[in-house]
N, C-alpha and C positions, 0 to 999 in steps of 0.2 A: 770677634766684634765686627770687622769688616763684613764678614762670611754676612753675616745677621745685618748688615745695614743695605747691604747690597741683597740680599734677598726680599726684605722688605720694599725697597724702591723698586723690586719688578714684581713685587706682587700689585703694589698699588697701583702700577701701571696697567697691569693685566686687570683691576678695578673697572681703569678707564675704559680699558679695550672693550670691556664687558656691556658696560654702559652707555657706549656707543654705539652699540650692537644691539642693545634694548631700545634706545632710542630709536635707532632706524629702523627695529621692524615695526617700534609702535606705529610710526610713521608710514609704513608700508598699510597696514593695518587699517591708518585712519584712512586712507586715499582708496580704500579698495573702488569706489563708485566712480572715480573719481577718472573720465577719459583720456587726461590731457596728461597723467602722471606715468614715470615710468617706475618698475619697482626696484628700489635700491637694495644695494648689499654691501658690506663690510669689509676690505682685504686689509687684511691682519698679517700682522710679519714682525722682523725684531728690530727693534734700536743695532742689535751688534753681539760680538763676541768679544772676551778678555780673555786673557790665559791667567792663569791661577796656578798653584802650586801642582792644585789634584788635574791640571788641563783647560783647554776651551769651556767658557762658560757662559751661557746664555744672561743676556742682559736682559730679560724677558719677555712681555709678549706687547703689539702696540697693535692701534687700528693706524693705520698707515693713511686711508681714503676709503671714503664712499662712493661705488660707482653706482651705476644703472644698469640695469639689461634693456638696451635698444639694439634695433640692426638699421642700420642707415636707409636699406636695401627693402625692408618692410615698410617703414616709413614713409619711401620715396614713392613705395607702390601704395598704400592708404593716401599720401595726396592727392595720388592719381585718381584715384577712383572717388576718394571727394569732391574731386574738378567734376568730373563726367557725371556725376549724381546732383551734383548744383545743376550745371547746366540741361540736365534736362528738364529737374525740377522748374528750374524757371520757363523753359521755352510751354509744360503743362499749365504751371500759372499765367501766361500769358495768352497761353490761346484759350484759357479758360473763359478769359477776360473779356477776348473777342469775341465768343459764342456769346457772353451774357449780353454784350453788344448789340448783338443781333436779334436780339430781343424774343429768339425760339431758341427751342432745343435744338440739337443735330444729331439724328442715327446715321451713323456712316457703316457703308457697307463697301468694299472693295475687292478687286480681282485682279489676277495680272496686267488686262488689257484696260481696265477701267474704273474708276471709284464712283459712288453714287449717294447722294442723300436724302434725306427725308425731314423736313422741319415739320414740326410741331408748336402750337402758340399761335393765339391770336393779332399779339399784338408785333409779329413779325411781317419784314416786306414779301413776303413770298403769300402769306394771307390777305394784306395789303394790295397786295398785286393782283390776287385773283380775284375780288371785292370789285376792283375799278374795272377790270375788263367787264365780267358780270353784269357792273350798273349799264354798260354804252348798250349791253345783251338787253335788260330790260328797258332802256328806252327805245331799241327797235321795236320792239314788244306795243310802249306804249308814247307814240312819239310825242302826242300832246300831253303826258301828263303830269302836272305843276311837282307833282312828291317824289314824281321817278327822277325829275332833273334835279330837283334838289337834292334827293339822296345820291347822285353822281357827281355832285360836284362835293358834297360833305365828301366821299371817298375818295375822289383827285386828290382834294387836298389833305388828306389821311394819307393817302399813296406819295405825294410829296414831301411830309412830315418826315413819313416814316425814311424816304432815301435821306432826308437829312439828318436825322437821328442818327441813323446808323451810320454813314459817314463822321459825324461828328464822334460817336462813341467809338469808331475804331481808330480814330485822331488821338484820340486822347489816350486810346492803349498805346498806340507809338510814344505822345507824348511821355506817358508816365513809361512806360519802359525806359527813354532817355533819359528821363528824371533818375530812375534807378542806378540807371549804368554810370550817371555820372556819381553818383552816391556809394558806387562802386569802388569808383576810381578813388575818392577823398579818402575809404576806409582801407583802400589799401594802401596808397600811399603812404598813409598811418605806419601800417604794418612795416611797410617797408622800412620807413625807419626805425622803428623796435628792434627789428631784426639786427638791422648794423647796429644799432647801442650794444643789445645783448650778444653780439657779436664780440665787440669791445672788451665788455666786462665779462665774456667765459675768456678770452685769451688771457686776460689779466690775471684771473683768479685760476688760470690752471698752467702758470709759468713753470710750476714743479711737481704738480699734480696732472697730471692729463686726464680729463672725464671726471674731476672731482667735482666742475659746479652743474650740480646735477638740479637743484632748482630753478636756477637761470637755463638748464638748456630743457627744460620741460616746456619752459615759457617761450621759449625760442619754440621750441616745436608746435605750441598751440598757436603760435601766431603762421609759421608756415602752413599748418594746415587749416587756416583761416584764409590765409593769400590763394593757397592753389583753391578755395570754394569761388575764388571771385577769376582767376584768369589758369592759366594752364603754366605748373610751373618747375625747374627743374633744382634741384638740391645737391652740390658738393662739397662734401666736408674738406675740410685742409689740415693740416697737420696740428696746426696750434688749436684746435676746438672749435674755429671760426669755418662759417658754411658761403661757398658763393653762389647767389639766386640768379638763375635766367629763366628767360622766357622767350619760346621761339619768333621768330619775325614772318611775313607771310612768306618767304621760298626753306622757312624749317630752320633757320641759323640764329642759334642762342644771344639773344638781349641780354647784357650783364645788367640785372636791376639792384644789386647788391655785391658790393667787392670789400671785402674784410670789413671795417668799420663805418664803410662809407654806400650811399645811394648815388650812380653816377647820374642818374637820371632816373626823376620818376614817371611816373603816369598822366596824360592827359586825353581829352577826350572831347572830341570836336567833328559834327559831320555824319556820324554815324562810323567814326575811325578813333582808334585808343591806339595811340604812342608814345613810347619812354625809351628808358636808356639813355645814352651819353648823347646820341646821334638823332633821338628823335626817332626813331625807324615804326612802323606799323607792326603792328602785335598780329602774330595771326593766331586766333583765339578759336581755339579747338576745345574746350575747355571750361567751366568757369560758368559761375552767373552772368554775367556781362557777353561770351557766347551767344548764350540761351537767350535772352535778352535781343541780341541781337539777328541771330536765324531767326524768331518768328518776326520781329518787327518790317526788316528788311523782306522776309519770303513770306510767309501765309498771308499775314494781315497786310501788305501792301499788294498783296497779287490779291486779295478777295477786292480792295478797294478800288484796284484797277477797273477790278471785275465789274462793279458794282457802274461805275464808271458808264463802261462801256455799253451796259445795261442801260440804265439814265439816256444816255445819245441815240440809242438805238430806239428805245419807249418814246421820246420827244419828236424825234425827226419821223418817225411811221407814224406815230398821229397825227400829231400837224399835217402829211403830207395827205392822210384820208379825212383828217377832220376840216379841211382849208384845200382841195384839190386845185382851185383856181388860184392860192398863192395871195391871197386878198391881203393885202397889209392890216396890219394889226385883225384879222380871224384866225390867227391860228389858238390853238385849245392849250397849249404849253407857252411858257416865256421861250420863242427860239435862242436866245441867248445865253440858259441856262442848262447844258449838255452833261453836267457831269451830277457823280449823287448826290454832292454837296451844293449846287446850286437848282438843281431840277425844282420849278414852281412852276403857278399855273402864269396863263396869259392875265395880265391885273385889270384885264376889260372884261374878262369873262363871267358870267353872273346867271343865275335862273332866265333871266329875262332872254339873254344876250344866247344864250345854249341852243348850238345847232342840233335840229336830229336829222334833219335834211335839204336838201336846196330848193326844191321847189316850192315852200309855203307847209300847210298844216298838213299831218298825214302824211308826208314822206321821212320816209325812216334810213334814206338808203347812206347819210353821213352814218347815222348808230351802226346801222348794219357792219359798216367799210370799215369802222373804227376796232367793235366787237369783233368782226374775221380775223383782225391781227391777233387776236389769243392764240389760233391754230397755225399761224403761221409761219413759214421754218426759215430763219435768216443764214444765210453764210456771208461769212468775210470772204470767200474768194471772188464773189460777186457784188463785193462792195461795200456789205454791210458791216455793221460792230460787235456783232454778234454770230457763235452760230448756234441755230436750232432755235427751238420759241424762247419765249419770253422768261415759260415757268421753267423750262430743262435748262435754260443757260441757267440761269438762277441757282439751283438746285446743285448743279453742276459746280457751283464756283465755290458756295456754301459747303458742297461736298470733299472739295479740296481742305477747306481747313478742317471740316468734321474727322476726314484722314488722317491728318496729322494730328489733330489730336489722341484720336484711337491709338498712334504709331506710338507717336510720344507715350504715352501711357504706361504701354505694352514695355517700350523701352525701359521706361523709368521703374519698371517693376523688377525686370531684369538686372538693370544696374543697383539695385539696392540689394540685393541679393548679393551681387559678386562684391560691394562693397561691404556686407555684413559678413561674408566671407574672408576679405583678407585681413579686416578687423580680427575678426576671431582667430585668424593664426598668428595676427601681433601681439595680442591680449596671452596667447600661451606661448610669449615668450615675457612680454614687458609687463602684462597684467599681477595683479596682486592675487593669489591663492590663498584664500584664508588658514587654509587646516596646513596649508606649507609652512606660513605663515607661524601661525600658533604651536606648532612644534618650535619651530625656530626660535621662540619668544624663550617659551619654558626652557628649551638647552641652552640660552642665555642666561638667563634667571638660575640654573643650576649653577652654570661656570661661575657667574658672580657672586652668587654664596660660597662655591667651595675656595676660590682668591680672600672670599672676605675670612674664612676660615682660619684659611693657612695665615693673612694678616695678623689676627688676633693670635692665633699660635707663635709665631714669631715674633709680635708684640712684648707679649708674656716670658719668653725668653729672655728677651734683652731689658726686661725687668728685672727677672730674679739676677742676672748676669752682672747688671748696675748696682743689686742692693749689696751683692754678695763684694761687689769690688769697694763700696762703702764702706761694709763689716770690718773689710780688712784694712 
């Protein structure tokens, strides 16, 4: 009778084992799409041994835990490469933004010693630009006449629009880039705390188990590689299941953003500078959408605006200086006070009426003429000027710098997805779900559990007739 009752309670256990073994591959099964999952498995082992008459005797069979197949060390390199595939993507959406800005296309062509562009579009400043020099070209042409100054001053003030325009639309791509990065910072910080909860609750749930809460640390995973898309970040596991998060500082030296169940410090973002940690320290962000974000705003799009700038100063101050040679107060053809691309307008007295084309009276043309020569004109800064080379090549030239980096980015960002869809795919054949592995596993589950429920029933049936017969008697 013992024999029969202690057989029975490890057959029913070997039930459970079985059942839990079916469960989790169905589970493996349903997750197969599923990124963020790793694939579990079963380790099975026994409650123990008794001695018995006939010897050591298995107390049966148990599932013990459910672990996962992760490697910490794959993991830590898929962050990686989610960091540097954010950040490029964003630095491509941004200068995207900028070119739309600019209200042309940009072919960029480059070389070792030099980059070079080519815009396209009407309603761009470099079209803009060539329109207004052009009209001063036909009012040399025709100095009295009423429709040539008026179509020169409609393209002034198109050539002003347009510096404005485009200053403002690349304002607003820095703007909305900061807008981002701080929407950055909110969503991690988020994270961050997730992570020390889920921190919490795997050390708790794995006091006796180690790697048993394998759903909690799924979710922990999806949030880390959520964190390193937005900054650049480093992952160490600790003994008890919990992970501690850093992130370098600008001389390379690990920020602790995450220590066992706690954030000592999180994220802030002020200036064009992101700091956290206990101490406050500067993030140096190698890494990350907020990076990305941050290289184009601070380098292409503030150097094209410079650009643009210095453009503006350069256009205002050589006209005025041919369209007003004697210095006349209130004749110059630009507002002198407005030198940059964001204020460049015309002089507010200037009108058809008021439009020089020369100084001696009707039929001198030699203001249009002075004003038009500036199109061929080749400026250098070492000579004082704000520019070097004309009007259209500085232009061309600055617009070409960002058409570069976009091309670079590009090229980059093609490259990085690649190496990241690579070490994707060597984590996925480790952690990923295999269907046909899968499905064998299922069905030699589903066997063991019919042949336990077997033996059950046979040994049921036993200690039935065993009961009736001891009744009989």
């Amino acid at each position: 009778m013992p024999g029969i009752f202690s057989s029975l309670n490890a057959t029913a256990q070997a039930l459970d084992a079985q059942t839990v073994a079916i469960a989790t591959t169905s589970k493996n099964i349903a997750n197969v799409s599923n990124p963020n999952y790793a694939r579990e498995y079963v380790v099975f082992g026994s409650p123990g041994e008794v001695q018995t008459p006939q010897g050591e005797e298995e107390l049966g069979l148990e599932a013990t835990s459910v672990q996962q197949y992760s490697d910490p060390l794959i993991n830590q390199q898929v962050i990686r490469e989610l960091g540097l595939t954010a950040s490029a993507t964003a630095q491509q959406n941004w200068l995207q933004q900028a070119q739309a800005g600019l209200g042309e296309s940009l072919t960029s062509t480059a070389s070792s010693a030099s980059s070079s562009s080519t815009t396209t579009g009407d309603g761009g400043l470099a079209s803009a630009l060539d329109t207004f020099m052009n009209g001063f070209t036909a009012l040399a042409a025709q100095p009295n006449d009423n429709g040539t100054q008026e179509s020169l001053l409609e393209d002034a003030q198109t050539l002003t629009q347009t510096f404005n325009s485009v200053d403002q639309n690349l304002a607003q791509v820095q703007a909305d880039a900061g807008t981002q990065i701080g929407n950055d910072v909110t969503t991690a910080n988020g994270l961050l705390t997730n992570i020390a909860n889920l921190n919490s609750q795997i050390a708790a749930a794995e006091v006796n188990l180690p790697g048993s809460a394998v759903d909690l640390r799924d979710s922990r995973e999806a949030d880390l590689e959520q964190l390193g898309g937005i900054i650049p970040v480093t992952v160490t596991a600790q003994s008890n299941g919990e992970v501690t998060v850093t992130t370098p500082d600008t001389s390379g030296t690990g920020i602790v953003l995450v220590q066992e169940g706690t954030v000592p410090g999180g994220l802030t973002y002020a200036n064009g500078t992101v700091t956290g940690g206990a101490s406050g320290a500067t993030l140096g962000l190698t890494s990350g959408s907020i990076a990305g974000a941050l290289a184009v705003s601070t380098g292409p799009v503030q150097t094209l605006r410079d650009s643009l700038d210095s453009l503006a100063k350069q256009l205002v101050t050589s006209v005025n200086t041919a369209y007003n040679p004697s210095s006349t107060s209130g004749g110059d053809f630009f507002d002198a006070s407005g030198t940059t691309a964001g204020t460049i307008a015309l002089n507010p007295n200037l009108s058809p009426t008021t439009l020089a084309a020369g100084t001696s009276g009707a039929g001198d043309n030699s203001i249009a003429a002075a004003v038009a020569a500036l199109a061929n004109t080749t400026f250098s800064t070492s000579g004082g000027d704000a520019i070097d080379g004309t009007f259209s090549s500085y232009y061309a030239e600055a617009v070409g710098t960002l058409g570069q980096s976009l091309t670079s980015t590009t090229a980059n960002l093609d490259d990085q997805t690649n190496i990241q869809t690579l070490v994707e795919n060597q984590r996925s054949g480790l952690s990923g779900v295999n269907m046909d592995e899968e499905m064998s596993n299922l069905v030699q589950y589903q066997r063991a559990y019919e042949a336990s429920s077997e033996v059950f029933n046979i040994l049921n049936q036993l200690l039935g007739t065993v009961i009736n017969q001891l009744g009989s008697n």
